[in-house]
Every structure is written in structure tokens, then in C-alpha cells.
C-alpha positions as CSV (number, residue, x, y, z in Angstrom):
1,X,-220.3,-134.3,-13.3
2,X,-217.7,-133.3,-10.8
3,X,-214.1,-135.3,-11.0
4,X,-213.4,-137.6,-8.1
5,X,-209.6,-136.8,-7.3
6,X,-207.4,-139.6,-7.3
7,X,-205.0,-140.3,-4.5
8,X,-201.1,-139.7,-5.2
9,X,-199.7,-143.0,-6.2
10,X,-197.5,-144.9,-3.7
11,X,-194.1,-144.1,-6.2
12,X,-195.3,-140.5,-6.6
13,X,-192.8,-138.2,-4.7
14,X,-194.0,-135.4,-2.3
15,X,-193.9,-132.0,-2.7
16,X,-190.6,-130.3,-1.5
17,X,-190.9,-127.7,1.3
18,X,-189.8,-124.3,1.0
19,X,-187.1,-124.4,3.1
20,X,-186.4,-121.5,5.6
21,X,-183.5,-119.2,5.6
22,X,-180.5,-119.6,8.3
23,X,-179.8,-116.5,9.8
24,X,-176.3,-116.2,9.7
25,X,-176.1,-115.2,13.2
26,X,-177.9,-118.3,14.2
27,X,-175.4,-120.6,16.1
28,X,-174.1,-123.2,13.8
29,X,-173.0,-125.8,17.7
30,X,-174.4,-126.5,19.8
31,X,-171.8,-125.7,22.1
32,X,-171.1,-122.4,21.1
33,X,-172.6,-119.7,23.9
34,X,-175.7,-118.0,23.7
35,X,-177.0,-115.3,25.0
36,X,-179.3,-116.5,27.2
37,X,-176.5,-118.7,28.3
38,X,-174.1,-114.9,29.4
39,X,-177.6,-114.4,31.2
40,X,-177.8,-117.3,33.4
41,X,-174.0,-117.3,34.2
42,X,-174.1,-113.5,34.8
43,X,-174.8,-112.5,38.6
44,X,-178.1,-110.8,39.4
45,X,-178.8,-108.8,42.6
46,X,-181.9,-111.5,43.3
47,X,-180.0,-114.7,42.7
48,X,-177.6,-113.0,45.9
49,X,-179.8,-113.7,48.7
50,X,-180.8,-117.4,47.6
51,X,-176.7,-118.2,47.4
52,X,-176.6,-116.8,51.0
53,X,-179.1,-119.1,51.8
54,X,-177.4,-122.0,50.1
55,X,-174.2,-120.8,51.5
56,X,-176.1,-121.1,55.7
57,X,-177.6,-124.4,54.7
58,X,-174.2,-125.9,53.5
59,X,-172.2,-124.8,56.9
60,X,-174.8,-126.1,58.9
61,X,-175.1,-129.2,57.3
62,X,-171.1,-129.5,57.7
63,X,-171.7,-128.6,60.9
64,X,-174.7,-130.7,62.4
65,X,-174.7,-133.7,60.1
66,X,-178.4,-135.9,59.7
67,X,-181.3,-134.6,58.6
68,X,-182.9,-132.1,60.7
69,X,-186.8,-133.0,62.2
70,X,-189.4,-130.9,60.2
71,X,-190.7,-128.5,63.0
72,X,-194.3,-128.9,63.3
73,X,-196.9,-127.1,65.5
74,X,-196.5,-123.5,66.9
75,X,-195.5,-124.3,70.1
76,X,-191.9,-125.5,68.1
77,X,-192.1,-122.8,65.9
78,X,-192.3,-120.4,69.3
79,X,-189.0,-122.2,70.6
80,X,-187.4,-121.6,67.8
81,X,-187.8,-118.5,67.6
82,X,-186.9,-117.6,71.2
83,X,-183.9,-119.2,70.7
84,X,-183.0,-116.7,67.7
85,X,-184.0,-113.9,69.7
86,X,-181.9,-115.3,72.6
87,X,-178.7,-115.4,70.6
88,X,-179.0,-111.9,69.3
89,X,-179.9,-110.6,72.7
90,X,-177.2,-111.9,73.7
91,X,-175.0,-110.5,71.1
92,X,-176.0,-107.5,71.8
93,X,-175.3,-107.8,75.5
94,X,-172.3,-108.8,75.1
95,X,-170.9,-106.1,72.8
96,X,-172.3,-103.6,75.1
97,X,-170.5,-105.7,78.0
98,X,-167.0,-105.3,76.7
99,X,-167.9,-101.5,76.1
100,X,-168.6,-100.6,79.4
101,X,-165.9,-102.9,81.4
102,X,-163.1,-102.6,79.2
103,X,-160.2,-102.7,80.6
104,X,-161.3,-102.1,84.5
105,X,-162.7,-103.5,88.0
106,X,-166.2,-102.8,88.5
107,X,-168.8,-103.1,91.8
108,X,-171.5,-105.4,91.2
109,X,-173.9,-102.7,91.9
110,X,-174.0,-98.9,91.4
111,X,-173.0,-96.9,88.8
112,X,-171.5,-98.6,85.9
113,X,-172.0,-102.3,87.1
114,X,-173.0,-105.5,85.9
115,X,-176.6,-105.0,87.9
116,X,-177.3,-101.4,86.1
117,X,-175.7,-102.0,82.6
118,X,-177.8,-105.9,82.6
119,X,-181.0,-104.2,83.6
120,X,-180.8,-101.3,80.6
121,X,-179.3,-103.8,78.0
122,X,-181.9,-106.3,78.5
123,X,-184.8,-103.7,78.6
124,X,-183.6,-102.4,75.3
125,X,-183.1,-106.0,74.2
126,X,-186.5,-107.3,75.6
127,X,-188.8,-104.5,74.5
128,X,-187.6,-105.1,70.4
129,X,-188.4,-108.8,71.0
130,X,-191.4,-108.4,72.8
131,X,-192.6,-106.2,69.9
132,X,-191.9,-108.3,66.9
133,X,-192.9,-111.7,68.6
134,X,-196.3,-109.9,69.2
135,X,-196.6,-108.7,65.7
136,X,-195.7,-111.5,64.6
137,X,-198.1,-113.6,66.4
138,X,-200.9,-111.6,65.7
139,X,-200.7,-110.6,61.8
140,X,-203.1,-111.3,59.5
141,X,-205.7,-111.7,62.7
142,X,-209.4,-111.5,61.7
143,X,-211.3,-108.1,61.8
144,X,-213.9,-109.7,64.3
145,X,-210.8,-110.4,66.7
146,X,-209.6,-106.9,65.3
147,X,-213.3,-105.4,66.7
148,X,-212.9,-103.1,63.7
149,X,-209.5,-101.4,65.5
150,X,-206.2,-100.4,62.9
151,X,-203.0,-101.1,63.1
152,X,-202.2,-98.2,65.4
153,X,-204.0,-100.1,68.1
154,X,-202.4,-103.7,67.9
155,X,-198.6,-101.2,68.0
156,X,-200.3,-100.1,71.2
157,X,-201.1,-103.1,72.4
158,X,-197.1,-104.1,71.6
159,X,-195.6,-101.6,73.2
160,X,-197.7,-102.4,76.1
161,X,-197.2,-105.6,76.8
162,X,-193.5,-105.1,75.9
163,X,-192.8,-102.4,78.7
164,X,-194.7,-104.5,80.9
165,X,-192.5,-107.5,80.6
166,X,-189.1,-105.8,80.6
167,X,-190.2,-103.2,83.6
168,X,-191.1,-106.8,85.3
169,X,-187.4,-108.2,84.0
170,X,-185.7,-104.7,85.1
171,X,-187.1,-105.3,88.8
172,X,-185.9,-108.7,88.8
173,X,-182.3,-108.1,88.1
174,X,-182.3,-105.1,90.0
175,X,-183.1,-106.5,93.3
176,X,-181.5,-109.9,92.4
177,X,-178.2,-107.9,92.1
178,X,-178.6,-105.4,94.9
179,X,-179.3,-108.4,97.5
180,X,-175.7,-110.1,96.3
181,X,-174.8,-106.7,96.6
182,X,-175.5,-106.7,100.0
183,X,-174.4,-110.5,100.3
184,X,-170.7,-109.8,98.3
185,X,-169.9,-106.9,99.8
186,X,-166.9,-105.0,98.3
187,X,-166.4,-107.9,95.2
188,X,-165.5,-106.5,92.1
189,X,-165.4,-108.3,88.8
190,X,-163.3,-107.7,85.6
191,X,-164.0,-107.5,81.6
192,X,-165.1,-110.5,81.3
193,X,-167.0,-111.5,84.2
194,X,-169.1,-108.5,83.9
195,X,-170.0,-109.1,80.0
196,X,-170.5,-112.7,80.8
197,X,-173.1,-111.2,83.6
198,X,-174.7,-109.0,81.0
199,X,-174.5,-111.4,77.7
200,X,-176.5,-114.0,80.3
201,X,-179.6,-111.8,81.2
202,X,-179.8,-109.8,77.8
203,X,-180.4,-113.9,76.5
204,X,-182.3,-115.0,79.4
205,X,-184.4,-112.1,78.7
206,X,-184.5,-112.1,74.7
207,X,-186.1,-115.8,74.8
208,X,-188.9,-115.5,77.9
209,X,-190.2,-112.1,76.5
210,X,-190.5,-113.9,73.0
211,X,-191.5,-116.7,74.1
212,X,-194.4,-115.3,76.2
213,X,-195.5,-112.7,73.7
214,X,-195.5,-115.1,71.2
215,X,-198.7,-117.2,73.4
216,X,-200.4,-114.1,74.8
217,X,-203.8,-114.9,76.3
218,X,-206.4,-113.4,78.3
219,X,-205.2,-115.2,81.4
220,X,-201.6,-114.7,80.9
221,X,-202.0,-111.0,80.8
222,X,-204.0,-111.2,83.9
223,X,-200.9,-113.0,85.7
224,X,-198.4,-110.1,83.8
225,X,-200.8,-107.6,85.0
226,X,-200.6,-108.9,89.1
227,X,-197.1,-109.1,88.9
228,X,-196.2,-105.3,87.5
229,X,-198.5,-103.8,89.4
230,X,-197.3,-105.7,92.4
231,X,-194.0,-105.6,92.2
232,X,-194.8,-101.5,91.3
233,X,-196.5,-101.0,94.3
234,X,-193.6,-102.6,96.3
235,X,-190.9,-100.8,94.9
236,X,-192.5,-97.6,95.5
237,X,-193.5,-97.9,99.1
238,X,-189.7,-98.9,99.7
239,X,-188.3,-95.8,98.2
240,X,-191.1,-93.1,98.8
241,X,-189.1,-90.8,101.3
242,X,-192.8,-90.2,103.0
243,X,-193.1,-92.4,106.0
244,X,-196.7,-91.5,106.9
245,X,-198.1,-92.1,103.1
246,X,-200.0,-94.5,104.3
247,X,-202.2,-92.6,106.8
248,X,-203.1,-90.7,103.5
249,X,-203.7,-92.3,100.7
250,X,-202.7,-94.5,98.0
251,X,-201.8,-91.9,95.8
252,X,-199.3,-90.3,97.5
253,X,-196.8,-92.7,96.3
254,X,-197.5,-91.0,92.9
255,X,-196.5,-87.3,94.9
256,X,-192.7,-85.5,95.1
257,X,-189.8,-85.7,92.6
258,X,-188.3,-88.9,93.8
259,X,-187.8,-92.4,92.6
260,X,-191.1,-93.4,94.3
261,X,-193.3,-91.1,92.8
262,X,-191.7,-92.0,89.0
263,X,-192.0,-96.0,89.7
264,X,-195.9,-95.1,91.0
265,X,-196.8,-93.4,87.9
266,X,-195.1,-95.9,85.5
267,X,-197.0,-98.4,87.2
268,X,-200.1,-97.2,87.1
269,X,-199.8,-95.7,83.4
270,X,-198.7,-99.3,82.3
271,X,-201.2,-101.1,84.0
272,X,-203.8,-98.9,82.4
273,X,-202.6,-99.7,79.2
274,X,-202.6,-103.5,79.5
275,X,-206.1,-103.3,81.0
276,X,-207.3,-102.2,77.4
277,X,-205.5,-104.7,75.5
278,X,-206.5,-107.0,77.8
279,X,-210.2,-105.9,77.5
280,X,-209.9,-107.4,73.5
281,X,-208.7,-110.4,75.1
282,X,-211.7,-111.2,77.1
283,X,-213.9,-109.8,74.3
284,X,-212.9,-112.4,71.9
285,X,-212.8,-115.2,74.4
286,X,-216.4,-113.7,75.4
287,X,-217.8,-113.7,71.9
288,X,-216.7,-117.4,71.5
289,X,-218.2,-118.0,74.6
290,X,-221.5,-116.3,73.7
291,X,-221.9,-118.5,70.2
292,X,-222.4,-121.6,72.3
293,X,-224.5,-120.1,74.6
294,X,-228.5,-119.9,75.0
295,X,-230.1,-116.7,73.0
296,X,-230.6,-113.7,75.0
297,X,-232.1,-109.9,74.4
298,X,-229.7,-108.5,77.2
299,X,-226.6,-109.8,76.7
300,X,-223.9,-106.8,75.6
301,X,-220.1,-108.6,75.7
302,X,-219.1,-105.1,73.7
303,X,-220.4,-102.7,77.0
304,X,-218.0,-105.3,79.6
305,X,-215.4,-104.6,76.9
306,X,-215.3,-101.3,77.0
307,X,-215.6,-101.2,81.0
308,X,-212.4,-102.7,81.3
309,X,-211.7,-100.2,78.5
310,X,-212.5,-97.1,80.5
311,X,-211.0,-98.7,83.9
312,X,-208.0,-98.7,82.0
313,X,-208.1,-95.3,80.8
314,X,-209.1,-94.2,84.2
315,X,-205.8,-95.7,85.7
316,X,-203.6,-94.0,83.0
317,X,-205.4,-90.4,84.3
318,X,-204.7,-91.4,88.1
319,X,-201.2,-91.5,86.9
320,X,-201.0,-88.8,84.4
321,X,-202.7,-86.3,86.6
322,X,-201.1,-86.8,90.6
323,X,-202.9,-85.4,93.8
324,X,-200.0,-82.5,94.3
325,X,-201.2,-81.8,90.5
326,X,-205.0,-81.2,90.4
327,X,-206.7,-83.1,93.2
328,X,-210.7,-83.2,91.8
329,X,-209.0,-84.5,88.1
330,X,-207.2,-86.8,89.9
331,X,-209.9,-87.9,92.1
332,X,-212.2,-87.6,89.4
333,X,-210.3,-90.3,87.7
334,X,-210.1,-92.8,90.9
335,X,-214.1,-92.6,91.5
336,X,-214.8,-93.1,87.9
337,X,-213.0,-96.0,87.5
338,X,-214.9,-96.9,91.0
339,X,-218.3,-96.2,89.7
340,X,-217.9,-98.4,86.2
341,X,-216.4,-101.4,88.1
342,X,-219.6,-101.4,90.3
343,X,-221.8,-100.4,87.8
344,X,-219.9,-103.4,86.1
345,X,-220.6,-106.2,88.8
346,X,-224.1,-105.3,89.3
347,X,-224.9,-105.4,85.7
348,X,-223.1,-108.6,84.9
349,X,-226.2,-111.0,85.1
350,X,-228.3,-109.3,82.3
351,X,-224.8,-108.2,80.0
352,X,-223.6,-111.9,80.3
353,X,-227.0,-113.6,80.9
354,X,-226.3,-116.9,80.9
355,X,-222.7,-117.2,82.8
356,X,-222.5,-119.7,85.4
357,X,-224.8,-118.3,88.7
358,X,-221.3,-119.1,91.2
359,X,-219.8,-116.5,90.1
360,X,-222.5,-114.0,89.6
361,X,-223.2,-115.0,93.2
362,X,-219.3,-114.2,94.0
363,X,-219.5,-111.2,92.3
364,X,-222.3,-109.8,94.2
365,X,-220.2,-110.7,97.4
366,X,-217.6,-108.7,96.0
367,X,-219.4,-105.6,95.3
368,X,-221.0,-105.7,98.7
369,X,-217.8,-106.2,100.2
370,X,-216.2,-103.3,98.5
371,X,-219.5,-101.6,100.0
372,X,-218.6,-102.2,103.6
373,X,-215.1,-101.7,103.5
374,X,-216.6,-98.0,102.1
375,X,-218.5,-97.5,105.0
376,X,-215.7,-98.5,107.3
377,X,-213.7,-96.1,105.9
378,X,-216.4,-92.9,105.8
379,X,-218.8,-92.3,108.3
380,X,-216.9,-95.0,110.8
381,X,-213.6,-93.7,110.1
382,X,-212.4,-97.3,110.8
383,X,-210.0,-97.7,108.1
384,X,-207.7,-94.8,106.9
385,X,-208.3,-94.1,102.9
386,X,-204.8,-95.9,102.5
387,X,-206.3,-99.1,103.9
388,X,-209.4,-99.4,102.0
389,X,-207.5,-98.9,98.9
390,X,-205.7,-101.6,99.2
391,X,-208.5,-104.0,100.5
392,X,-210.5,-102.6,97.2
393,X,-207.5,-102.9,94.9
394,X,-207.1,-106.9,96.2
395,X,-210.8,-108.0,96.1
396,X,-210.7,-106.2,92.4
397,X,-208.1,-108.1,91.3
398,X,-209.0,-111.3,92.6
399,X,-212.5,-110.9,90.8
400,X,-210.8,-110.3,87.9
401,X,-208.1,-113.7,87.8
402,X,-211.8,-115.6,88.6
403,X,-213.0,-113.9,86.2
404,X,-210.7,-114.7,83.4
405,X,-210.4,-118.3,84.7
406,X,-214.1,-118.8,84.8
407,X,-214.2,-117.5,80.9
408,X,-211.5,-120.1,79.8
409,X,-213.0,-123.0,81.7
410,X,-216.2,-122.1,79.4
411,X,-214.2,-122.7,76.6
412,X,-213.0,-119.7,75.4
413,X,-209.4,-118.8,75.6
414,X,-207.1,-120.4,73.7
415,X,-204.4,-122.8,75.1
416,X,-201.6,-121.3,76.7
């Protein structure tokens, strides 16, 4: 029979533990150092940038006392961040400022002025902002917005609409300073006056660029788009050296070695460009469209992107290739971006079957208006070639802010 064991009795002492050697280079206080104590207090490379940090907090707390209003939402994350791009623009203008004025009296306009130096400071300025605000705003976007594009294309679509803000900022200051020019005439400002002048607009310019990249939308590159190739237009016909340009054609703005025929070409090469990146715009604001809308077997929002797509590139070949070039590539160009805007508006009630009947209706009076104004131009001989470009060119772009307008009040686009 097995023995029960019997437990230890209460005055029965425990066995002793094997105790465990001390290493003798164990510390014996607690206060003496270790070495992960050396490894703490040593510096590190990493532990540099977070005492930098601590280092911009502390001043500004000494500085602006309280506590500071969490920023919430992105329309107070945008301001913020115009604001930083403002004071570097602005840093940089006014470095460049006390380079070119040091130590003389300079006109307001012409040559080394305040007018020429503000307009190339701020384009540099502008077009880096521009840029990363855009890239910004739009990383880590969806591969549906994406429509399957890379990267290369959303660097397109930020130099584009970069270029096209600072050329509009460039032509602002330019005329601004060549009508006080004309207002001042003979005043001459010193050092600082003239970096003052050019710290201003290199800020001004630094927050609006960011600011607007930053809250791109399908309308707001339709109202960029009007006002560059606008303003474009306008500056070429007042420099062109050919009087009679307009018993021609249009084109012949984009003729000769003159200022007039480089603004032209710019203009039309940088409208191009927007119109594709602005032909993803409507495609996504399309798409989300199209989800709410009734089922239908002809409905295509990919074939109106690409339209806009090929208008687009069509514009960028009237520019690239001018009449005193090759006159059937270049008129090659202008009638195919003719045909597809046609082919365009009287497709649009099967490829967006279901969009409100109004504006199929006023895109059918478009088309036929575009028609007539054809007619009057050749057999009739009514209008000059000149003049029905321009009637064309406004009913086009018309269409197009109705268009855009008609799309957001569907409940597309975002909010500006």
C-alpha cells in the first residue's frame, strides 16, 4: 500500500535556496552609473531634431503665452499653411530685394526695378508653392480618382496649374506697375522701398497660390483657365507688332519673333495643359454624379473625359506648331479640336443620359450656333476667320463654366 506523505510540520524549517553568485561587476548602489545610464545622457543624432522641436515650442510659448486653439478642419489647416508659405516667400523676396537695389536709386519700371525683379521673384516663389501645396493636397488620393494614371501625371498636373497661377500673378504686377509707371512718372525709390515692394508681392503671392492649390476643384480651374487665357489673349493683341492680325486669323498672334507671338504660344500651351487636368476633375465629379443616377447602357463619363483630354492636347499642337511653321499641322490641330467638341455636344445626351434636359437643350443651341457663325464666315464671307474665332472661342467657354456649374449643383464637386 502506497505511503500517504505527511505535510511538513508548522516548526519544520524550509529548505534553503541556492543562492546565486554576485558578479563582481554588478553595481553594489544604487547610485553608482550604469551603462545604460552613459546611454541615455549621451547625445544621439535622433534625439537632435525632437530638442529642436522642444527648443521652437518653448520660444513660442515665451512668446505668445495661453494655450493655442487645436486647429481643426482643412480649411484651418489650408490657412496655416499659406501663412508659412507667405513668410518664406517673403524671405526670399526680400533677400533677393536687398541684392538687386543695394546701395542705388531705381525706376519703378524697366530694367532692374521693383515691377520686373517682383514679377520674377514671385514667379519663382509662387511656382515651388503652388507645387507642394498641390502635392500635398492630393497624396495618398484613391486610384479611382487616380483613373489608373502614375505619379508622373499628378507632377504634370502641378506644374500646370502652378505656371498657370504665377503667369496670371506675373500679368498682374506687371501692368499694375507699368500703369503707376505711367501715373509716377520719373519717381525712383531706394534699398528699401524697393525690397519692401518685392518682400510684399513674393508674400502676397506665396499665400494665394497655396491657398488656392490647396482647394483645387473642377470649377475653380474653370475660373483659372478664363482668366489665363484671357488675360493671354489680351496681352498679346497689345504687343503683336501686326496691326491687321485680325483680318487674318487668330493665330497670327502666335506668328514673328516678338513678345506677342511668345505670350500667344505660352498661353495656348498652358491652357492645353490645364484642360487635361481639368478633364480628371470633371471625371471624378462625373463618376459621383453617375452613382446616384438612374442605370443606363449608353452612358460613357471616360469618352467626355478624354474629349476634354484631346481638346487639350489639340491646343498644346496649335501652339507648338504656328501657321509661319507648318500651316495643314497647325490647322490640322485647330479643326480637330473643332470636330471633337462638336462631336462632343451632339453626343452628350446618350454619354450622359440622364443629365438635366436644360442644358442638353443649351448645348444643342450652342452647337448650332457655332454652325451659323461657320456659315457666316464661309460661303457668306460675313465674318473674317479672326471674328468667328473669337465668337466660337466665347460660346465654348461659356458652355464649359455651365457645364462645370451644372455638374456641381448635381452634387458632385466638392466644396470650394
Amino acid at each position: 500500500m502506497a505511503e500517504q506523505a505527511t505535510p511538513p510540520s508548522a516548526g519544520a524549517a524550509e529548505p534553503t535556496r541556492p543562492t546565486e553568485p554576485t558578479s563582481p561587476t554588478e553595481p553594489t548602489s544604487p547610485t553608482e552609473p550604469t551603462a545604460a545610464t552613459f546611454a541615455t545622457a549621451a547625445p544621439s543624432p535622433q534625439g537632435q531634431p525632437a530638442a529642436l522641436r522642444r527648443l521652437i515650442r518653448s520660444t513660442m510659448q515665451l512668446l505668445y503665452p495661453g494655450t493655442e486653439a487645436a486647429e481643426t478642419g482643412t480649411l484651418a489647416e489650408g490657412e496655416g499653411r499659406a501663412l508659412v508659405a507667405a513668410l518664406w516667400s517673403g524671405g526670399i523676396g526680400l533677400l533677393v530685394g536687398l541684392i538687386a537695389f543695394w546701395g542705388g536709386n531705381v525706376p519703378l519700371t524697366g530694367g532692374a526695378s521693383p515691377g520686373l525683379v517682383s514679377a520674377v521673384t514671385a514667379a519663382v516663389t509662387g511656382t515651388v508653392a503652388c507645387i507642394v501645396a498641390y502635392l500635398r493636397e492630393t497624396r495618398g488620393q484613391s486610384p479611382q480618382w487616380s483613373r489608373g494614371f502614375s505619379r508622373a501625371k499628378r507632377w504634370l498636373d502641378a506644374v500646370a496649374i502652378a505656371l498657370v497661377h504665377v503667369a496670371i500673378m506675373a500679368m498682374i504686377v506687371l501692368l499694375v506697375f507699368q500703369v503707376l509707371g505711367q501715373s509716377f512718372i520719373g519717381v525712383r525709390v531706394d534699398t528699401f522701398t524697393g525690397t519692401m515692394i518685392v518682400t510684399a508681392i513674393s508674400a502676397v503671392t506665396g499665400y494665394v497660390t497655396t491657398l488656392s492649390a490647396s482647394t483645387i476643384t473642377a470649377r475653380s480651374l474653370s475660373v483659372l483657365l478664363g482668366i489665363y487665357l484671357t488675360a493671354g489673349i489680351v496681352v498679346a493683341m497689345m504687343t503683336t507688332s501686326m496691326t491687321n492680325w485680325w483680318e487674318l486669323h487668330f493665330s497670327e498672334l502666335g506668328v514673328g519673333e516678338g513678345i506677342s507671338q511668345l505670350v500667344f504660344n505660352l498661353t495656348m500651351a498652358g491652357g492645353g495643359l490645364l484642360m487635361t487636368t481639368l478633364a480628371f476633375y470633371l471625371a471624378r465629379d462625373l463618376d459621383a454624379w453617375a452613382v446616384h443616377a438612374a442605370p443606363s447602357t449608353t452612358r460613357n463619363v471616360s469618352l467626355v473625359q478624354w474629349s476634354f483630354v484631346l481638346i487639350g492636347l489639340c491646343l498644346i499642337g496649335v501652339a507648338l506648331v504656328p501657321v509661319d511653321v507648318s500651316l495643314w499641322i497647325h490647322n490640322t490641330f485647330a479643326t480637330g479640336m473643332a470636330v471633337v467638341f462638336g462631336l462632343l455636344l451632339i453626343r452628350l445626351r446618350w454619354l450622359l443620359d440622364g443629365f438635366p434636359r436644360a442644358f442638353l437643350v443649351f448645348s444643342d443651341a450652342v452647337a448650332i450656333s457655332i454652325a451659323v457663325g461657320a456659315l457666316l464666315f464661309w460661303p457668306m464671307q460675313y465674318y473674317t476667320l479672326a471674328a468667328f474665332e473669337i465668337i466660337a472661342a466665347l460660346l465654348i467657354f461659356v458652355w464649359l463654366i455651365i457645364f462645370i456649374r451644372h455638374v456641381g449643383a448635381l452634387g458632385g464637386a466638392r466644396t470650394p
